[in-house]
N, CA, C and O atoms as a GROMACS GRO file, in nm:
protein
  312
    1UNK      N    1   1.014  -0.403   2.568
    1UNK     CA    2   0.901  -0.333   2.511
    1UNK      C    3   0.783  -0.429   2.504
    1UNK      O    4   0.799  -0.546   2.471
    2UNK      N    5   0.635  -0.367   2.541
    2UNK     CA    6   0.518  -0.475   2.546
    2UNK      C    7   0.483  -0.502   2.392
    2UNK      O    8   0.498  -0.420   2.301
    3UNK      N    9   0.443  -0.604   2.383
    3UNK     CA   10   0.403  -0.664   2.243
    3UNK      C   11   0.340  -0.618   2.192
    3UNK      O   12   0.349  -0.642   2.071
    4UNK      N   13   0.187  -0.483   2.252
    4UNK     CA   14   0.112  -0.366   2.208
    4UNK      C   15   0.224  -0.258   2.144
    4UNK      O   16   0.206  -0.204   2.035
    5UNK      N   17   0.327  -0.238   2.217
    5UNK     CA   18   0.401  -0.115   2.137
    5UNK      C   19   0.473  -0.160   2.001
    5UNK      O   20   0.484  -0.093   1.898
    6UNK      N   21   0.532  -0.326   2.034
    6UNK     CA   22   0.552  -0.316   1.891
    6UNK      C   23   0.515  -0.370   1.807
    6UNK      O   24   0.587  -0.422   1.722
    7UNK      N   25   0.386  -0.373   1.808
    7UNK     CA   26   0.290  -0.397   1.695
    7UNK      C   27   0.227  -0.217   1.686
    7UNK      O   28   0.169  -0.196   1.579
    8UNK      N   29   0.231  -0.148   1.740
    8UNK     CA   30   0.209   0.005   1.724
    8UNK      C   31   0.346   0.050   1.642
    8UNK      O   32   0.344   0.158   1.583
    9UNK      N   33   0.448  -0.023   1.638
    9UNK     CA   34   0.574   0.016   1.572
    9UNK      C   35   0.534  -0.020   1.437
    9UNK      O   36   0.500   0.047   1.339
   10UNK      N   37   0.545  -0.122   1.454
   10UNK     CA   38   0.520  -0.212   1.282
   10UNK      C   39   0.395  -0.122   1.225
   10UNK      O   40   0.419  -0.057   1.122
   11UNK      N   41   0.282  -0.113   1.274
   11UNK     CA   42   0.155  -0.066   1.219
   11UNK      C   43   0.229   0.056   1.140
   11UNK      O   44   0.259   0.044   1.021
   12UNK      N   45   0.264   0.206   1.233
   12UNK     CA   46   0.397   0.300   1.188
   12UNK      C   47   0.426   0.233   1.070
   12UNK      O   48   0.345   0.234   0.977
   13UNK      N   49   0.539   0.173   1.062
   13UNK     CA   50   0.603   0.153   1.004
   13UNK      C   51   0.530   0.076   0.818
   13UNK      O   52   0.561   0.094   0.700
   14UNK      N   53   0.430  -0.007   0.888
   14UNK     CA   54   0.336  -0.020   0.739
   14UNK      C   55   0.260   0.093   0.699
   14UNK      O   56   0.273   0.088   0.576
   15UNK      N   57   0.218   0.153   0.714
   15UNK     CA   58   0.129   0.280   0.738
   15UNK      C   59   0.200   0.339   0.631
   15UNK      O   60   0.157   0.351   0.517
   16UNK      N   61   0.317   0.378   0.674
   16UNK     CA   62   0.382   0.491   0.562
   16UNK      C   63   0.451   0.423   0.483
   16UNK      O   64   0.506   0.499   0.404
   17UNK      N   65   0.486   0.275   0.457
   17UNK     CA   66   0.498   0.227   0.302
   17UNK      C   67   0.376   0.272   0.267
   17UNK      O   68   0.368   0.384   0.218
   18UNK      N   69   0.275   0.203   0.285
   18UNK     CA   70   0.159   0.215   0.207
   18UNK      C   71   0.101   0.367   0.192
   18UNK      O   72   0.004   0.383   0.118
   19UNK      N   73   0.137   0.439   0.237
   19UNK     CA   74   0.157   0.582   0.196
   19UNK      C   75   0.253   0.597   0.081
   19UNK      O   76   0.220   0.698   0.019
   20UNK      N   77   0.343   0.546   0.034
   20UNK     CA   78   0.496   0.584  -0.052
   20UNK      C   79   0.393   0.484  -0.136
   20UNK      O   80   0.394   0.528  -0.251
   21UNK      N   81   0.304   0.368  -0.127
   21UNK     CA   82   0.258   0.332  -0.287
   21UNK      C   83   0.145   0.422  -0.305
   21UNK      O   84   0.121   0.464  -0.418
   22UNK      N   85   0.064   0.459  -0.195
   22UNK     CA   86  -0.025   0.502  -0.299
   22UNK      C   87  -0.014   0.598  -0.328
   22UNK      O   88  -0.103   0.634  -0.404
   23UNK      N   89   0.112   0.725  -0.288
   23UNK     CA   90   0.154   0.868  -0.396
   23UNK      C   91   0.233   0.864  -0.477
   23UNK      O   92   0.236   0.932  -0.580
   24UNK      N   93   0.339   0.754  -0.426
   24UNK     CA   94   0.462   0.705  -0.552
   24UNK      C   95   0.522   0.578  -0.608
   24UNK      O   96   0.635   0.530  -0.607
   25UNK      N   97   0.385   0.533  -0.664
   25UNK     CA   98   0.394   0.400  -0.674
   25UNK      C   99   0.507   0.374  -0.806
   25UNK      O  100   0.598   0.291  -0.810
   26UNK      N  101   0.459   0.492  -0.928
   26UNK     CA  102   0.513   0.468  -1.040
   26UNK      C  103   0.642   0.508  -0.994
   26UNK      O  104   0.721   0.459  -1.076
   27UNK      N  105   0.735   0.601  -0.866
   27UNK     CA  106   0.862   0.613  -0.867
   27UNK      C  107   0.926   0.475  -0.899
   27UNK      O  108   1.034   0.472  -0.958
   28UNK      N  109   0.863   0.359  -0.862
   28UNK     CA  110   0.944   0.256  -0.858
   28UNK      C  111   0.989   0.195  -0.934
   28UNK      O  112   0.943   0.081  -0.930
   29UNK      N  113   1.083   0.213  -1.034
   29UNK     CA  114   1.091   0.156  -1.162
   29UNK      C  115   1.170   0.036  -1.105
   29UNK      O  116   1.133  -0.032  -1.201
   30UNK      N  117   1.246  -0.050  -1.034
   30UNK     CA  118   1.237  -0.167  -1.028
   30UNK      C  119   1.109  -0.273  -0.950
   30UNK      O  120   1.041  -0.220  -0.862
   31UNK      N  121   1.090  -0.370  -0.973
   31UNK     CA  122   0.985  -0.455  -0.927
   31UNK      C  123   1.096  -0.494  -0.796
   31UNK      O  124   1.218  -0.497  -0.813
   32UNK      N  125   1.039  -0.519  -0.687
   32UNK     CA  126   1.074  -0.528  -0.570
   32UNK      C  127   0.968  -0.572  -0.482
   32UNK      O  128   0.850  -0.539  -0.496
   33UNK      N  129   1.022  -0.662  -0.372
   33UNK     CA  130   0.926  -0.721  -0.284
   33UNK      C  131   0.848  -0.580  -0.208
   33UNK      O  132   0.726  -0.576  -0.204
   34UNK      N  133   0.930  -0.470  -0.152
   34UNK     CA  134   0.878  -0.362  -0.106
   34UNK      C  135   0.766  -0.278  -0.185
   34UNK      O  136   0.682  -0.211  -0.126
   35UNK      N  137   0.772  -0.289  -0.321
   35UNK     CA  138   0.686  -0.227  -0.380
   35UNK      C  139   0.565  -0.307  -0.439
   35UNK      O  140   0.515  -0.277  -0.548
   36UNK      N  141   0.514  -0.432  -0.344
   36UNK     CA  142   0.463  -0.545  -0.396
   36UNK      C  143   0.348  -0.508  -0.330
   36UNK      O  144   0.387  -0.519  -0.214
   37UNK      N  145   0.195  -0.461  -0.320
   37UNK     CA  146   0.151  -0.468  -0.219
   37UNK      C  147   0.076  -0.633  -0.120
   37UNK      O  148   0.009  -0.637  -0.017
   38UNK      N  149   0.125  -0.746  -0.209
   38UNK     CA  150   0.114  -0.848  -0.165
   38UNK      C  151   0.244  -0.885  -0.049
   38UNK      O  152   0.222  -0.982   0.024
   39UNK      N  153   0.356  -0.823  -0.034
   39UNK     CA  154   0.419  -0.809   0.103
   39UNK      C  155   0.347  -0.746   0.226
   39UNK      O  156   0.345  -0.781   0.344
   40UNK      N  157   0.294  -0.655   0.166
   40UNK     CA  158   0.276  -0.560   0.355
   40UNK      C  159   0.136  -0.659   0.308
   40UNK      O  160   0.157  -0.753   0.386
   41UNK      N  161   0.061  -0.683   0.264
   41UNK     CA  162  -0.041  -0.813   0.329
   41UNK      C  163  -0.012  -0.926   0.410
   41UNK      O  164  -0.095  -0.974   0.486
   42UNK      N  165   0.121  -0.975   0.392
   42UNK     CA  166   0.165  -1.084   0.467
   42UNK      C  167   0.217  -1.044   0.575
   42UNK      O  168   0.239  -1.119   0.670
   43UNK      N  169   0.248  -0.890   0.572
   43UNK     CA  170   0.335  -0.869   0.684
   43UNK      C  171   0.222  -0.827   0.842
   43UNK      O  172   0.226  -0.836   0.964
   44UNK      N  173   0.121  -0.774   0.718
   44UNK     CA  174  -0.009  -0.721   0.815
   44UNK      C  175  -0.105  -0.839   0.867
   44UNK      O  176  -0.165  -0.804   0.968
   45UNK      N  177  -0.130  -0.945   0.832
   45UNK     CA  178  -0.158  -1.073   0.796
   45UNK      C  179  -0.102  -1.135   0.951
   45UNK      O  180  -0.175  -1.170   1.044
   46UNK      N  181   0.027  -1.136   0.951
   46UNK     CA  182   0.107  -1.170   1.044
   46UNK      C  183   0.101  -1.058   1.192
   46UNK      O  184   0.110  -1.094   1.310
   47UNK      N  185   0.084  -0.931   1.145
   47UNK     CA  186   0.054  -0.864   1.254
   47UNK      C  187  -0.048  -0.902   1.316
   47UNK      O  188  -0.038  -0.960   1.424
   48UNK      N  189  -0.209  -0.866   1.234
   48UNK     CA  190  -0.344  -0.958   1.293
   48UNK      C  191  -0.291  -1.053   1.339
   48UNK      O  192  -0.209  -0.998   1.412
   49UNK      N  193  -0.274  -1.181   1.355
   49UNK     CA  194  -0.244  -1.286   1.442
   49UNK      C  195  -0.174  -1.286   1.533
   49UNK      O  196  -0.177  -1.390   1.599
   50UNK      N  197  -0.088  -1.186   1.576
   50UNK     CA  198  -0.033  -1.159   1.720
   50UNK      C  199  -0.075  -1.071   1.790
   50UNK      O  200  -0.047  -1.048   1.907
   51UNK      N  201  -0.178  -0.990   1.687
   51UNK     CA  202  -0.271  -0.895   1.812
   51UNK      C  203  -0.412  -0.978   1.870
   51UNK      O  204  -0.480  -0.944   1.966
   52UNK      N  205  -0.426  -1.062   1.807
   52UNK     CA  206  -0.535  -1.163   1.892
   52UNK      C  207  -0.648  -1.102   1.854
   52UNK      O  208  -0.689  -1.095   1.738
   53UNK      N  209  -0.707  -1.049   1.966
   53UNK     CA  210  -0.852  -1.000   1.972
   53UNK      C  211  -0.831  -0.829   2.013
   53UNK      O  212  -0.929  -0.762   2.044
   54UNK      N  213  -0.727  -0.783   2.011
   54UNK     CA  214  -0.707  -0.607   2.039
   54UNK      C  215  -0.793  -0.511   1.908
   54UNK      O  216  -0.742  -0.465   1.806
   55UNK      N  217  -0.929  -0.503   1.949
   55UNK     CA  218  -1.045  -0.434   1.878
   55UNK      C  219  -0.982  -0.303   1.826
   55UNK      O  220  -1.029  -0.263   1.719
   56UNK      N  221  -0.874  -0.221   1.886
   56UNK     CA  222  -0.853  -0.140   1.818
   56UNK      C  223  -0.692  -0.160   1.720
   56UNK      O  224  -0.650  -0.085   1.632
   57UNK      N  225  -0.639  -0.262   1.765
   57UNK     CA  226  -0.542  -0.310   1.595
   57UNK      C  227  -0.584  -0.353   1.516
   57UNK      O  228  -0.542  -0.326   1.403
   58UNK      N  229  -0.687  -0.441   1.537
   58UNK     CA  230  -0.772  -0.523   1.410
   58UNK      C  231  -0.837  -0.408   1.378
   58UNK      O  232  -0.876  -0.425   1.262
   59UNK      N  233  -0.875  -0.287   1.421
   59UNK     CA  234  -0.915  -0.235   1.282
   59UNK      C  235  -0.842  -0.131   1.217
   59UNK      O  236  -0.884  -0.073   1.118
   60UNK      N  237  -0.697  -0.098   1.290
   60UNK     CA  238  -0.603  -0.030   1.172
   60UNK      C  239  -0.561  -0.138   1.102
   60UNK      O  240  -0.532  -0.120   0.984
   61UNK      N  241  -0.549  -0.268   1.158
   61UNK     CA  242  -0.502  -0.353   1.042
   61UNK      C  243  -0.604  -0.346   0.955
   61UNK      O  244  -0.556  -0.335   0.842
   62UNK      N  245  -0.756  -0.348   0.950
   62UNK     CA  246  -0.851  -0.348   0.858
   62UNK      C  247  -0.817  -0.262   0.734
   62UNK      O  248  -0.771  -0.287   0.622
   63UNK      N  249  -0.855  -0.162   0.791
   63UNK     CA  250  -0.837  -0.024   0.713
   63UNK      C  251  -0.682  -0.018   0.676
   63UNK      O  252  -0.645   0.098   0.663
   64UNK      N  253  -0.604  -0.092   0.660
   64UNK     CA  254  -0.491  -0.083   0.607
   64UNK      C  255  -0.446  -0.175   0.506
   64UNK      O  256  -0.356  -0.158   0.424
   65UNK      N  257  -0.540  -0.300   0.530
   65UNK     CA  258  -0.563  -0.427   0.426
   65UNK      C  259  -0.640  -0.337   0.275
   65UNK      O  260  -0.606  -0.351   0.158
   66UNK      N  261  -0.743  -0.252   0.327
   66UNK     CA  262  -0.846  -0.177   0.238
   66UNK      C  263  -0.750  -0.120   0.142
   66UNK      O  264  -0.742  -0.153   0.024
   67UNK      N  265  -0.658  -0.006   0.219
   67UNK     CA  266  -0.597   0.088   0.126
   67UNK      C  267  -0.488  -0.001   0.032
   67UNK      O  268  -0.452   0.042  -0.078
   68UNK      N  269  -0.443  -0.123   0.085
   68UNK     CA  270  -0.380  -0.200   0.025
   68UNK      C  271  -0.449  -0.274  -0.179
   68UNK      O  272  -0.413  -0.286  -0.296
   69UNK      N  273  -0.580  -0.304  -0.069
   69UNK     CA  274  -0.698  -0.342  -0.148
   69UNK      C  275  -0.710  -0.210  -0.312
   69UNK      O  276  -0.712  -0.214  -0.435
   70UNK      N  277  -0.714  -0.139  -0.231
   70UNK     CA  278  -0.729  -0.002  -0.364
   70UNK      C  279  -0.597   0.016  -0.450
   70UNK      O  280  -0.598   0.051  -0.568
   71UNK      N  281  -0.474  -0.015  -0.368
   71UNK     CA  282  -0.360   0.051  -0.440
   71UNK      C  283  -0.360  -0.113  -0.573
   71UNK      O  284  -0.358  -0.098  -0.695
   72UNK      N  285  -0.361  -0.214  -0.523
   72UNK     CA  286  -0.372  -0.298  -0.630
   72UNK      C  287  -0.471  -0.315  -0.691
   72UNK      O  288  -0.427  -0.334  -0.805
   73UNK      N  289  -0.643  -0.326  -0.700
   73UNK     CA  290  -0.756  -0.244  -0.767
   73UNK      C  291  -0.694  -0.138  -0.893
   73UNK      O  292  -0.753  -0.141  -1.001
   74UNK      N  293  -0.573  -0.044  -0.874
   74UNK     CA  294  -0.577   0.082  -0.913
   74UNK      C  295  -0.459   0.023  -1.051
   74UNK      O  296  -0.453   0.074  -1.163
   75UNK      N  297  -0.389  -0.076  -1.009
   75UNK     CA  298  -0.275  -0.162  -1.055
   75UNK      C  299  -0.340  -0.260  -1.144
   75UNK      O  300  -0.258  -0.334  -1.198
   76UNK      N  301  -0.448  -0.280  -1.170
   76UNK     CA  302  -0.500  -0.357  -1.218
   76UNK      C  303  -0.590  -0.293  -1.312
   76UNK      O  304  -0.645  -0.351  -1.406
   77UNK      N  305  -0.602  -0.172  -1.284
   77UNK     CA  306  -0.718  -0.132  -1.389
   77UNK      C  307  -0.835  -0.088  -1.380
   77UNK      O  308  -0.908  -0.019  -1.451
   78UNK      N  309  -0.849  -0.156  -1.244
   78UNK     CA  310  -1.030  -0.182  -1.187
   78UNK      C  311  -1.105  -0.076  -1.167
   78UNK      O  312  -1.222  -0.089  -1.131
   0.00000   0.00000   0.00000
């Protein structure tokens, strides 16, 4: 598989955690790395750097750092 598809996998695959925090964040009554949104930053973090310069991953990774950005904003109070 080319290194575009599976970084189109992973993206998937972050996409809809970060969907499950920001409608059911409070389901999570244990604290867990999955329900951290400082994981899928590292994980997305790590995606950006193997997509290089691909103008259109860097900006679902953007816009996915953002919604990240809001769900802890929202965790905080802000």
């Amino acid at each position: 598989m080319s290194w575009y598809c599976e970084a189109e996998r992973e993206l998937v695959h972050i996409r809809r955690a970060i969907g499950l925090l920001e409608h059911a964040q409070h389901a999570f009554v244990n604290k867990s790395s999955v329900s951290d949104p400082a994981y899928w930053r590292v994980r997305l973090g790590k995606l950006r750097t193997q997509s290089g310069q691909n103008r259109v991953l860097t900006l679902q990774v953007d816009e996915l750092f953002s919604r990240l950005e809001r769900i802890q904003d929202a965790r905080c109070g802000k």
